[in-house]
matplotlib code that plots the C-alpha trace (Angstrom):
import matplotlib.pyplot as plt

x = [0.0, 3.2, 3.0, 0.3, 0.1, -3.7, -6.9, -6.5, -9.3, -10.2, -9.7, -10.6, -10.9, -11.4, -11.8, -9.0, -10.6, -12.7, -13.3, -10.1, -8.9, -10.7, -10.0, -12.1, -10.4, -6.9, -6.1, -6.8, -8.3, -10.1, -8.1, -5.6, -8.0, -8.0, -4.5, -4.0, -7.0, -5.8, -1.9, -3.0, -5.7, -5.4, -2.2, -0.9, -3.4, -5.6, -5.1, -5.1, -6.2, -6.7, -8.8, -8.4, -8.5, -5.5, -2.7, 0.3, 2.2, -0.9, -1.2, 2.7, 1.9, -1.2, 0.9, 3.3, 0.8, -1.5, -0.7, -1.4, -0.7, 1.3, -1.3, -0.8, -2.6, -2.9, -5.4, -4.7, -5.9, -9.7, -9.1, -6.4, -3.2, -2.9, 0.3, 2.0, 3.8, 6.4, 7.9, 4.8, 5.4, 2.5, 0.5, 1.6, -2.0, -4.2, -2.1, -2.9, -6.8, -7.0, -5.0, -7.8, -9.7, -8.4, -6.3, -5.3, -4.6, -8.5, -9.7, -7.6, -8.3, -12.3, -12.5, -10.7, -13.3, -15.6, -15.2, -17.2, -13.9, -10.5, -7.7, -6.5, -2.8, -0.2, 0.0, -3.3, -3.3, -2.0, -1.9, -5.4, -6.6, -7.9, -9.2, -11.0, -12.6, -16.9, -19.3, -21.7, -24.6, -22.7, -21.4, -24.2, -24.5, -20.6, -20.6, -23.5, -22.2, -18.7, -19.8, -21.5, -18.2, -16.1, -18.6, -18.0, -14.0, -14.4, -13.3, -14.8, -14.2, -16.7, -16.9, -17.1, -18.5, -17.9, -17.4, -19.1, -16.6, -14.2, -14.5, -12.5, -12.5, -11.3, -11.2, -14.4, -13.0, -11.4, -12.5, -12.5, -14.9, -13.4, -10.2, -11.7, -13.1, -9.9, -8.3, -10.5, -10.7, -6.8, -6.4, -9.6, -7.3, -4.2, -6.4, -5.9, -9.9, -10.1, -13.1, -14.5, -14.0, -15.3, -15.6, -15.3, -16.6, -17.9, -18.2, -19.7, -16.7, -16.7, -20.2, -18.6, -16.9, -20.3, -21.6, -19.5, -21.1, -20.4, -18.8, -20.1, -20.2, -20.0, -21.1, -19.4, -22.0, -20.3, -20.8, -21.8, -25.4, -24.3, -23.3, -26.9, -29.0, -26.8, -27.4, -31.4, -32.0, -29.6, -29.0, -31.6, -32.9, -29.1, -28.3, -24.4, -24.5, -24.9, -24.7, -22.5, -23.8, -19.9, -17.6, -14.7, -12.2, -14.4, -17.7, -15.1, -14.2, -18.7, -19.2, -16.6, -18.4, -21.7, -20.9, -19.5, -15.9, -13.8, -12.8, -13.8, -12.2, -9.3, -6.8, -7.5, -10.8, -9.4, -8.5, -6.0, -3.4, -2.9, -2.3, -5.2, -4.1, -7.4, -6.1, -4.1, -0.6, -0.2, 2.9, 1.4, -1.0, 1.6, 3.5, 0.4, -0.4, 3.2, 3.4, 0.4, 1.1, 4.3, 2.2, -0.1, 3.1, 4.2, 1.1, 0.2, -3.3, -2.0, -1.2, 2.0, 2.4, 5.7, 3.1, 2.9, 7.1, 7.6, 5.5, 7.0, 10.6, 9.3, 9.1, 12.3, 14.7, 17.5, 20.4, 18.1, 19.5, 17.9, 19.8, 19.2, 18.5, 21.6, 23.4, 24.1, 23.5, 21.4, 19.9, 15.9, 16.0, 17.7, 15.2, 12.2, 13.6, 14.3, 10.5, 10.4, 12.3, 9.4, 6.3, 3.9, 6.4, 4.0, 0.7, -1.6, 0.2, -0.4, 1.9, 1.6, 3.0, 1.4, 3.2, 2.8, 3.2, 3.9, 4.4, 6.2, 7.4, 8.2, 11.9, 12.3, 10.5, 9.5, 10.9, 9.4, 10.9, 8.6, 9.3, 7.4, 7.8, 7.1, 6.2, 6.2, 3.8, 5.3, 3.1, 3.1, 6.5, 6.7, 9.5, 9.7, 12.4, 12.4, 12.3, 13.2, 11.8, 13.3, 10.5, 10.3, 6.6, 6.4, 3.7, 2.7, -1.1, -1.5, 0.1, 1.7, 4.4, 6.3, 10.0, 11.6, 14.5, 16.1, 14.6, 16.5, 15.8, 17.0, 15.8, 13.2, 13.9, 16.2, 14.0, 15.4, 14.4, 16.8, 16.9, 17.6, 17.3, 13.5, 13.3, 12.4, 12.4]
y = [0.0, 2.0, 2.5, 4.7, 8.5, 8.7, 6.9, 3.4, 3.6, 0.1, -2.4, -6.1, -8.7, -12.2, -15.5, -17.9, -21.3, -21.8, -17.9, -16.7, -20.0, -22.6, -26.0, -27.4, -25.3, -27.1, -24.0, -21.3, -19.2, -17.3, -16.4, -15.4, -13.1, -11.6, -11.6, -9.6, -7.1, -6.4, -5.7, -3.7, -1.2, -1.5, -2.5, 1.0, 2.4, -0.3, -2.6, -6.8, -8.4, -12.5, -13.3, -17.1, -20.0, -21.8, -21.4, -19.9, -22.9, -24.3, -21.2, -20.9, -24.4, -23.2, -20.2, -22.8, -25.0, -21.6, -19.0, -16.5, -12.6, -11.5, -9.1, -6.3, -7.9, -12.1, -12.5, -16.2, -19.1, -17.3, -14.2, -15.0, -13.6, -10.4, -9.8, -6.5, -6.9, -9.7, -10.4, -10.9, -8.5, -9.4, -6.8, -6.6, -5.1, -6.8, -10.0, -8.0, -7.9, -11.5, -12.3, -11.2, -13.8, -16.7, -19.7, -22.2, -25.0, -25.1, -24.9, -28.0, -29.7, -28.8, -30.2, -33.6, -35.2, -34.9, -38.1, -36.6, -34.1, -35.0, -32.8, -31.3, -31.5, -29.6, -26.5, -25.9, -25.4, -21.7, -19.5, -18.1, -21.1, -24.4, -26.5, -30.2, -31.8, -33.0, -34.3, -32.3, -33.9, -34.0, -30.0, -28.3, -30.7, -30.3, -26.5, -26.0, -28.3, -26.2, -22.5, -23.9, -25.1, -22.3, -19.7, -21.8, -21.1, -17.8, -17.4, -15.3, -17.5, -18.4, -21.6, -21.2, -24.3, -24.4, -26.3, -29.0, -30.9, -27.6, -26.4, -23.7, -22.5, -18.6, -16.0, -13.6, -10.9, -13.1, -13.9, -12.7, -10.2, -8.7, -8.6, -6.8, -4.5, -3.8, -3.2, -0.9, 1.4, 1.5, 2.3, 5.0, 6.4, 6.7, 8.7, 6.1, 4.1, 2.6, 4.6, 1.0, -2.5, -5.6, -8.9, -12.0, -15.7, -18.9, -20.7, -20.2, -18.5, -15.9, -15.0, -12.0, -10.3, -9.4, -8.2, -4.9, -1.8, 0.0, -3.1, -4.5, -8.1, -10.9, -14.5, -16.1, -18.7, -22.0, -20.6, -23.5, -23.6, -22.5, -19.3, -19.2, -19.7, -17.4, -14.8, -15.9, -15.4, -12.0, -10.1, -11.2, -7.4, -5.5, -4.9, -4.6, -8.3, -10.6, -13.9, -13.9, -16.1, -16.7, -19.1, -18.0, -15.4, -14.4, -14.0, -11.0, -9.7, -9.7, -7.7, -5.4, -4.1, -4.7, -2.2, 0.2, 0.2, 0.5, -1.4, -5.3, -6.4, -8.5, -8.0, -12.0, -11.0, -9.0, -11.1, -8.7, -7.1, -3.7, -0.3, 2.0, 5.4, 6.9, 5.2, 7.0, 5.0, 3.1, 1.8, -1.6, -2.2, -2.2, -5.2, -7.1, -7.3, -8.2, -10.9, -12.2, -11.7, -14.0, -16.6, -16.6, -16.8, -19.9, -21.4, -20.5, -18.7, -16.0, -15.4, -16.8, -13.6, -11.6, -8.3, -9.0, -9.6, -6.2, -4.1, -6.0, -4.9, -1.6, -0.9, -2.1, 0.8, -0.1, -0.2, -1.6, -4.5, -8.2, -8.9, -12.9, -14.1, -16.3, -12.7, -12.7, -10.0, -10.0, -7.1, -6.8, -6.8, -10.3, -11.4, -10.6, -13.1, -15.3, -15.9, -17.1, -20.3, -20.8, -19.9, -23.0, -24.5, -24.8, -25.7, -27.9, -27.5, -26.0, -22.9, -19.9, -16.4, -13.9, -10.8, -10.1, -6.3, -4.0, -0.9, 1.9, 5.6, 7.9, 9.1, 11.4, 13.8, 10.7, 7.6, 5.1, 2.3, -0.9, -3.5, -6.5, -10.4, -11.9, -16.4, -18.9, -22.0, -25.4, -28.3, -28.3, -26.1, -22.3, -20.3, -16.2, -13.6, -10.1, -7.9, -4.4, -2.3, 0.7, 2.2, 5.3, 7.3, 10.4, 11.8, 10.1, 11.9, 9.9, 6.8, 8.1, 5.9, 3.3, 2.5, -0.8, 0.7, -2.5, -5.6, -7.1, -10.0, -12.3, -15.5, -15.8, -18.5, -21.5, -23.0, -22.5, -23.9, -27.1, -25.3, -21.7, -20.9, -21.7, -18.5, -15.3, -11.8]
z = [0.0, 0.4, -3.6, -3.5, -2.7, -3.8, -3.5, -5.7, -8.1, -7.8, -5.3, -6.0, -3.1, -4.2, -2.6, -4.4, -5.0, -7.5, -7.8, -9.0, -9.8, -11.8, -10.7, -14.0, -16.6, -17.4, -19.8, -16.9, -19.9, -17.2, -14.7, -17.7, -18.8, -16.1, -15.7, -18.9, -18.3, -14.8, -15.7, -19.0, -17.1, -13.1, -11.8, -11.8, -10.0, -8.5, -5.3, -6.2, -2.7, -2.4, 0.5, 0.9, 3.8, 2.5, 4.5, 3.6, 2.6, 0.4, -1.0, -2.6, -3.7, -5.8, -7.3, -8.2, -9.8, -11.3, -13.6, -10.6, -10.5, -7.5, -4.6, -3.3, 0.0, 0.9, 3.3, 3.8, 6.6, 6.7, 7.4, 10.2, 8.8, 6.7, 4.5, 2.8, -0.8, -2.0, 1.2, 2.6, 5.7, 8.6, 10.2, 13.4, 14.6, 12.9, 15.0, 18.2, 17.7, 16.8, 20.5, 22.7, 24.6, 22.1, 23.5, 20.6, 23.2, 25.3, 21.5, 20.7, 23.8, 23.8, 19.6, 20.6, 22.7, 19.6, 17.2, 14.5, 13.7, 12.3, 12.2, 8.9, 8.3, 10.2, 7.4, 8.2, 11.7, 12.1, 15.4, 15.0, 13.6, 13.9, 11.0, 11.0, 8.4, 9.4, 7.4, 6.2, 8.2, 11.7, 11.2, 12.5, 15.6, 16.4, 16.2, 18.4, 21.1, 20.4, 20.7, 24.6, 25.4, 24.4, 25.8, 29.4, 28.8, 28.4, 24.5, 22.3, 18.9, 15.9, 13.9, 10.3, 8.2, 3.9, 1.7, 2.6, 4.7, 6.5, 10.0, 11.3, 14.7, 15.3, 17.5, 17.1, 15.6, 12.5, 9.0, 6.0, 6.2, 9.4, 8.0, 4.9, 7.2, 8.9, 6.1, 4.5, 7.9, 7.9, 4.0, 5.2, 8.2, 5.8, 3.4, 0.6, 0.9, -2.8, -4.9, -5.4, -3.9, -5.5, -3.2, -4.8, -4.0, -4.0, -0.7, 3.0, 4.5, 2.0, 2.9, 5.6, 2.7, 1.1, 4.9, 4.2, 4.0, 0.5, -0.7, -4.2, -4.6, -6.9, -6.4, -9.2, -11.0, -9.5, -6.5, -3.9, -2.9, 0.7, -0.2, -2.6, 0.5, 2.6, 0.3, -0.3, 3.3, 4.0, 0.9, -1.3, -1.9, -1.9, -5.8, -4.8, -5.1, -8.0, -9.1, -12.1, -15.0, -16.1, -13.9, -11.3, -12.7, -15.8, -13.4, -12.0, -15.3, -15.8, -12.4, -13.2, -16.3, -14.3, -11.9, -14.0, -12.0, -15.1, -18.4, -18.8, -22.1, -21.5, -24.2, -24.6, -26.0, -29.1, -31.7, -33.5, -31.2, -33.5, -31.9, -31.9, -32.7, -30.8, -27.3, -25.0, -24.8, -22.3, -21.4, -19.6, -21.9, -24.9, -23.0, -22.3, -25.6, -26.9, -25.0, -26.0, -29.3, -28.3, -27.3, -30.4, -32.5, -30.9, -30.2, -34.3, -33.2, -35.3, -38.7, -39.8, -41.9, -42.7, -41.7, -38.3, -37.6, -39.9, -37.5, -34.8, -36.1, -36.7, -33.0, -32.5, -32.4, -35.2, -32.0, -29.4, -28.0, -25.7, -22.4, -22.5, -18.5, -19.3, -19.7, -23.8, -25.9, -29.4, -31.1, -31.0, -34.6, -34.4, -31.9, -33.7, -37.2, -34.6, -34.4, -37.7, -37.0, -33.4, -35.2, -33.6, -31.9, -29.1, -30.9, -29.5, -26.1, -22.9, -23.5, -22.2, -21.7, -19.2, -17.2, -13.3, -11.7, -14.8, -13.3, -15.2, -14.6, -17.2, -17.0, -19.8, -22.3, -24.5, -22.3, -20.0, -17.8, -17.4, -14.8, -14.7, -14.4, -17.2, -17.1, -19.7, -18.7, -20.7, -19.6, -15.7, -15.8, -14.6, -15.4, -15.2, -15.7, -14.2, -17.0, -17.3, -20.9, -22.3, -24.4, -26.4, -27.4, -29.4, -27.5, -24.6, -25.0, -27.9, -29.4, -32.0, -32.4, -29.8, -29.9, -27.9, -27.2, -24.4, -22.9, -20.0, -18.1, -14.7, -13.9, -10.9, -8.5, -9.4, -11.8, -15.5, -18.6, -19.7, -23.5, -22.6, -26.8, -26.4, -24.2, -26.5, -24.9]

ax = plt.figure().add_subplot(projection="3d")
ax.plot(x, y, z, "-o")
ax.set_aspect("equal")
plt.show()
């Protein structure tokens, strides 16, 4: 939140399984629209927020397993734990609230007289948090008998059902539409309270985040039928929240344009990627689309046409040059006929190309500097680069021309591709 000095325009808070993420889709066409449509038009000036009950170490195993934007905020373990950025920094005060009249151990030692629960696996239990698995027909039994216990102990603590099969026991003032809540009054006290937040979900424990005043709200249309009667019986009549008619990450994309909070096109829904002479330029946008353009190339969804690599080189300044993540040098100009020898190199494959936290800041006159991650999905492989752009614009008021001026690039993490060659800017 540090990034901003205004108001973010938009502020998206999403549930993470099966809302975001679509468990059914093995392309994850969805979530990378919205991938591409958030990078192009919000990242600059927008806050990403994933509210989800995994715990921290299942949720780095789904972005290891998903083509997943980075956050600006994880909410993680229901609510429980609230992180800051790419390290991930806690919030010391959220922590503090959670503390009162909560002891972890009486909880445990209360739940394990009961049979009818069975302890989820260590990663699960977190310091604010204790989570059992119960059939659906025993949950409601087991909870009441709970709250009478805890209430005799003194704890103040709530037991949240979803799913169809997850318990989780917290302390009172937890979950994820507390946390929402707490976050929104400390981005209000900081002077910085988004213009519009969008809550996102699918399941019983995401129920709280659509509780929040001045909150709009979208039920995504696989949404489980707990969440449906939750809504039925409590916010039946509010028109801040609707039932999307398209599935996780694209029923976002829907209540974004339903609500009028901004552009809903994911560069994935234009067929031709051409520059638009009427659009402002837009320094993100630009490297959306050419790495999707990259991706089309090698998967041969576009045109195999000596057209589209002469524009391409057009935009390449004549001495602009590719810093390789292995360190070697080529010129852009070299790059781009390099893409004649990979055109559908990946077709019929699950390949693809999608960039994570474009942010740019004009340094000159007529030059901008872009840094973003940029991935490459190969089958069940992940492998990114931090990238840094050089680019050059006329007039940045209107596109009247774009120049590629350098691309460098580091690789992320340890993994690296076995054939470094296959890697293209």
């Amino acid at each position: 939140m540090d990034r901003f000095t205004f108001a973010p325009r938009l502020m998206i808070v999403s549930d993470l399984d099966h809302t975001m993420v679509d468990h059914h889709d093995p392309e994850n066409l969805s979530l990378l629209m919205f991938n591409s449509l958030w990078e192009a038009k919000y990242r600059q000036d927008s806050l990403l927020v994933f509210s989800t009950g995994r715990s921290l170490t299942l949720y780095k195993e789904l972005r290891k397993e998903k083509p997943m934007l980075t956050p600006d905020i994880a909410i993680m373990s229901v609510g429980t734990e609230i992180t800051y950025g790419n390290s991930m920094v806690p919030d010391d005060g959220w922590v503090e609230i959670l503390n009162q009249k909560w002891d972890k151990k009486i909880v445990l030692e209360e739940a394990s007289k009961y049979p009818e629960l069975t302890l989820q696996p260590e990663t699960e239990q977190r310091p604010h948090k204790v989570s059992f698995y119960v059939q659906q027909d025993k949950a409601q039994e087991v909870t009441m008998a709970l709250s009478e216990c805890f209430i005799k102990h003194g704890l103040d603590v709530k037991i949240i059902y979803s799913g169809g099969i997850d318990l989780d026991i917290l302390p009172q003032g937890a979950g994820k539409g507390q946390a929402l809540a707490y976050l929104l009054k400390r981005l209000r006290d900081d002077g910085k309270l988004p213009k519009n937040t969008l809550a996102c979900g699918d399941s019983g424990n995401d129920a709280e985040l659509f509780s929040i005043p001045e909150v709009y709200g979208v039920m995504v249309s696989n949404a489980q039928e707990e969440l449906l009667q939750w809504h039925a019986v409590n916010a039946k009549e509010n028109p801040n929240i609707i039932h999307a008619t398209e599935r996780c990450a694209g029923g976002i994309i829907q209540a974004i344009g339903h609500f009028s909070l901004g552009p809903n096109i994911s560069p994935r829904d234009i067929i031709v990627l051409s520059d638009n002479n009427s659009e402002k330029f837009d320094p993100a946008n630009e490297v959306v689309k050419f790495y999707l353009f990259l991706e089309r190339w090698r998967r041969a969804e576009a045109e195999n046409s000596e057209i589209y690599l002469s524009n391409l080189k057009a935009v390449c300044g004549p001495c602009g040059y590719f810093v390789h993540p292995s360190g070697y040098e080529m010129p852009l100009h070299d790059c781009v006929d390099a893409l004649r020898q990979c055109y559908g190199d990946n077709q019929g494959k699950q390949f693809h190309v999608w960039v994570d936290q474009v942010f740019y800041s004009q340094v000159g006159s007529d030059t901008w500097i872009v840094r973003f991650k940029k991935w490459e999905l190969s089958g069940e492989e992940q492998y990114g680069c931090l990238t840094t752009a050089l680019l050059s614009s006329k007039d940045v008021s209107v596109s009247e021309g774009l120049t590629w001026l350098q691309v460098h690039q580091t690789w992320l993490g340890e993994d690296i591709p076995n054939d470094q060659s296959l890697w293209l800017f």
